[in-house]
ZAMAR-683966 format. One line per 4 residues: number of its first residue (from 1); their letters; for each residue x, y, z of N, C-alpha, C. Coordinates in Angstrom, 2 decimals, padded with zeros to 5 digits. Atoms other than C-alpha are relative to their C-alpha. Layout:
BEGIN
NUM = a = X/Y/Z/X/Y/Z/X/Y/Z  ...
END
This chain:
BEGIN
1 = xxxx = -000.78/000.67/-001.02/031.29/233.91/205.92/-000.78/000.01/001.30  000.87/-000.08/-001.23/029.81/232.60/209.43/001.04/000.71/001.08  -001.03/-000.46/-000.53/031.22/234.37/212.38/000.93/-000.55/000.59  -001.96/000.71/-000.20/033.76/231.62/213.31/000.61/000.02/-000.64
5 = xxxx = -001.36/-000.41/001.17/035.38/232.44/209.86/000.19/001.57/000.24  -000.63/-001.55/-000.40/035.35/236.22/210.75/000.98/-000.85/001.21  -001.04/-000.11/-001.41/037.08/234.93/214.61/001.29/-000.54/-000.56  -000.97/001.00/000.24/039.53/232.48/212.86/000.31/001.65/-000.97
9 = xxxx = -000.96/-000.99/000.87/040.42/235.59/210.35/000.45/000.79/000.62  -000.48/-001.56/-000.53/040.88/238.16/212.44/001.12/-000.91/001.15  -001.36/000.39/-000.72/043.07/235.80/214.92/000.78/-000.41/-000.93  -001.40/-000.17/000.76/045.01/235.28/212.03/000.78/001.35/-000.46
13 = xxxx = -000.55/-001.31/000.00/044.92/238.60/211.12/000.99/000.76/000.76  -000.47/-000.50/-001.07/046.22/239.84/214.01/001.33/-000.59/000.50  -001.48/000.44/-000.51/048.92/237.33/214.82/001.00/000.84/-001.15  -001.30/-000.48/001.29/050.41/238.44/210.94/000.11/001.32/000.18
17 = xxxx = -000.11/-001.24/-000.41/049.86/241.75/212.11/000.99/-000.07/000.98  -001.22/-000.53/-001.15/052.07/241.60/215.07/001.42/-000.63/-000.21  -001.51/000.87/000.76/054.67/239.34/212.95/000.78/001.37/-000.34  -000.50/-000.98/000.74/054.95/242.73/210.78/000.26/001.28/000.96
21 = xxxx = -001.16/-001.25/-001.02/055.63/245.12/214.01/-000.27/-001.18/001.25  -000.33/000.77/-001.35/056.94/243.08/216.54/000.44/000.82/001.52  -000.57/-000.88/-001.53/057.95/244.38/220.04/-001.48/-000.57/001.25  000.87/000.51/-001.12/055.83/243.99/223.26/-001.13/000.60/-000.42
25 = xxxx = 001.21/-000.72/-000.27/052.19/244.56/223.57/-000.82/-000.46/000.89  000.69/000.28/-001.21/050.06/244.52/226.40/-001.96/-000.84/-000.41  001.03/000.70/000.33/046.95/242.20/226.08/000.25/-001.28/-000.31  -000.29/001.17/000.03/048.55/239.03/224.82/-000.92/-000.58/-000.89
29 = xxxx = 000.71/000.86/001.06/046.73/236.25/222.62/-002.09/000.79/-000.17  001.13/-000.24/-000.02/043.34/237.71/223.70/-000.32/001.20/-000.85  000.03/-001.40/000.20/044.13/241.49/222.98/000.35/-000.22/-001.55  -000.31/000.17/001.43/045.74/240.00/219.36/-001.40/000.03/-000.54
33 = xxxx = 000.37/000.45/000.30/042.68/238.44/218.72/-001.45/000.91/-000.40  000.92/-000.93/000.21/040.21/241.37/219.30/000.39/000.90/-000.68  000.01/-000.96/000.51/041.98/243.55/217.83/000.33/-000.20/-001.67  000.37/000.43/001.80/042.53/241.51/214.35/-001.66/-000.39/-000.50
37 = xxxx = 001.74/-000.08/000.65/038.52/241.27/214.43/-000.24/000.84/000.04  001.04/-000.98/000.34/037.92/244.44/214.79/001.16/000.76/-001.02  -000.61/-000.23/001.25/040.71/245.09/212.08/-000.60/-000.39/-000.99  000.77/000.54/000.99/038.79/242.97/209.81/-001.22/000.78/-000.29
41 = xxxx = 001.17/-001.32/000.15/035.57/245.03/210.33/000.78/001.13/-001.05  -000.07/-000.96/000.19/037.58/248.18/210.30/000.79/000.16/-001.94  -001.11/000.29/001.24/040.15/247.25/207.20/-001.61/-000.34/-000.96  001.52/000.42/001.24/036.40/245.63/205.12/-000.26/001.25/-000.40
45 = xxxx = 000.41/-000.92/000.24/035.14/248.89/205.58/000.70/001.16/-000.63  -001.26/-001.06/000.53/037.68/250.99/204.72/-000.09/-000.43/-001.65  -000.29/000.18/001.67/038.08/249.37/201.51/-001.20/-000.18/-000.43  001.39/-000.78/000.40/034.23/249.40/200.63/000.29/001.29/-000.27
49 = xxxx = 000.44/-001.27/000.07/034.09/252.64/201.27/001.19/001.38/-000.69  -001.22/-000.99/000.18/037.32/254.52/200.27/000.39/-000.31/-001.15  -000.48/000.47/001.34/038.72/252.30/197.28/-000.70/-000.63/-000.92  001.42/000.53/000.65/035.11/251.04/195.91/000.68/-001.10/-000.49
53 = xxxx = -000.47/001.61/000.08/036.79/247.25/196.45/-000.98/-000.47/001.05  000.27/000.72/-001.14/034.16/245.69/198.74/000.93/-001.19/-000.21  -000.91/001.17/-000.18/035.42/242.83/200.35/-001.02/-001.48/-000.30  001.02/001.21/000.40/033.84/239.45/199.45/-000.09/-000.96/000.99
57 = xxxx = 000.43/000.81/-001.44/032.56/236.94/201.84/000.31/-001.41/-000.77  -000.47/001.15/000.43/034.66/234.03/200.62/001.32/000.11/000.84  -001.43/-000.24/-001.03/037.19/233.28/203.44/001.10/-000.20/-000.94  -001.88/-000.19/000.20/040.30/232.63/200.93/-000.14/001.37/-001.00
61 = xxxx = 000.29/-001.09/000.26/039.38/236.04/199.42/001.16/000.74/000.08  -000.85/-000.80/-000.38/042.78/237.95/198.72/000.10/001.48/000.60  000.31/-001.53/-000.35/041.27/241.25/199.37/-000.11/000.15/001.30  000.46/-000.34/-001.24/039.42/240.51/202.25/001.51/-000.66/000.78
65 = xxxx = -001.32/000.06/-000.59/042.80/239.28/203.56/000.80/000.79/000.34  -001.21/-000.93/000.08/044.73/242.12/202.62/-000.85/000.66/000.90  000.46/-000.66/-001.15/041.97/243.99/204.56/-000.39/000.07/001.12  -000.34/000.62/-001.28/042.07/242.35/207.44/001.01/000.06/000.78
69 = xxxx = -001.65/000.10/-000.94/045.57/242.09/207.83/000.45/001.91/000.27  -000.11/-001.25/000.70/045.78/246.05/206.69/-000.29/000.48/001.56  001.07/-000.32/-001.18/042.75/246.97/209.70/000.90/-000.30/000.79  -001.17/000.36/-001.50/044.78/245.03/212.15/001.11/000.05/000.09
73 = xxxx = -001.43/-000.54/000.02/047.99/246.54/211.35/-000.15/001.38/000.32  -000.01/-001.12/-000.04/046.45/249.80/211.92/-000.13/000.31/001.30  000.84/-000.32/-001.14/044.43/249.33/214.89/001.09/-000.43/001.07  -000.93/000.41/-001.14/047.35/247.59/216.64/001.43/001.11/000.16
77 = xxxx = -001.09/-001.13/000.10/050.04/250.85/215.35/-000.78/000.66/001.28  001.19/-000.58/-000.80/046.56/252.65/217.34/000.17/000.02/001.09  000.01/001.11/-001.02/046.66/249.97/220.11/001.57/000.64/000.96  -001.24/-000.34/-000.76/050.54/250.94/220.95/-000.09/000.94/000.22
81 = xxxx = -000.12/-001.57/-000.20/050.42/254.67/220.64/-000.66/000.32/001.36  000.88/-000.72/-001.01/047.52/255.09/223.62/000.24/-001.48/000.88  -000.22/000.93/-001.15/048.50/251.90/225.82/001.15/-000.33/-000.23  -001.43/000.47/000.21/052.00/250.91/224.64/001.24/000.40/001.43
85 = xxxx = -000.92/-000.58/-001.01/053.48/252.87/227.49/-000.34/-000.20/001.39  000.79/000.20/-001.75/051.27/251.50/230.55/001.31/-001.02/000.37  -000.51/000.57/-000.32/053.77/248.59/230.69/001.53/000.21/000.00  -001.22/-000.37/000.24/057.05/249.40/231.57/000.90/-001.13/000.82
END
């Protein structure tokens, strides 16, 4: 995949990520968007390395989906815990 199919995954990532915990978060479309790419990284790697599933470099790839969306469901639980409370 070139890296405008990583940016386009991980801003999808990331929006379906914040579908599945909704509530406020500070950063907005931008902060979604970095943090479902670097979910995608982090979620690829994870599953390489932990469940010996690499992820395949074919954007409709269910895996690399699930680990994308996975990464950026984690990093954004992450994301709230240590900034969630600046905005009150």
């Amino acid at each position: 995949m070139s890296i405008v199919s990583w940016i386009i995954l991980g801003l999808l990532a990331g929006v379906i990520a914040k579908i599945l915990l909704p509530g406020r978060d500070p950063g907005g479309l931008v902060g979604t968007t970095v943090i479902g790419i670097a979910g995608a990284f982090v979620g690829g790697w994870i599953s390489a390395r932990f469940f010996d599933r690499p992820v395949q470099k074919e954007f409709y790839d269910p895996t690399t989906w699930g680990a994308a969306i996975g990464g950026a469901f984690v990093l954004l639980v992450v994301y709230r815990l240590l900034f969630g409370h600046s905005r009150n």
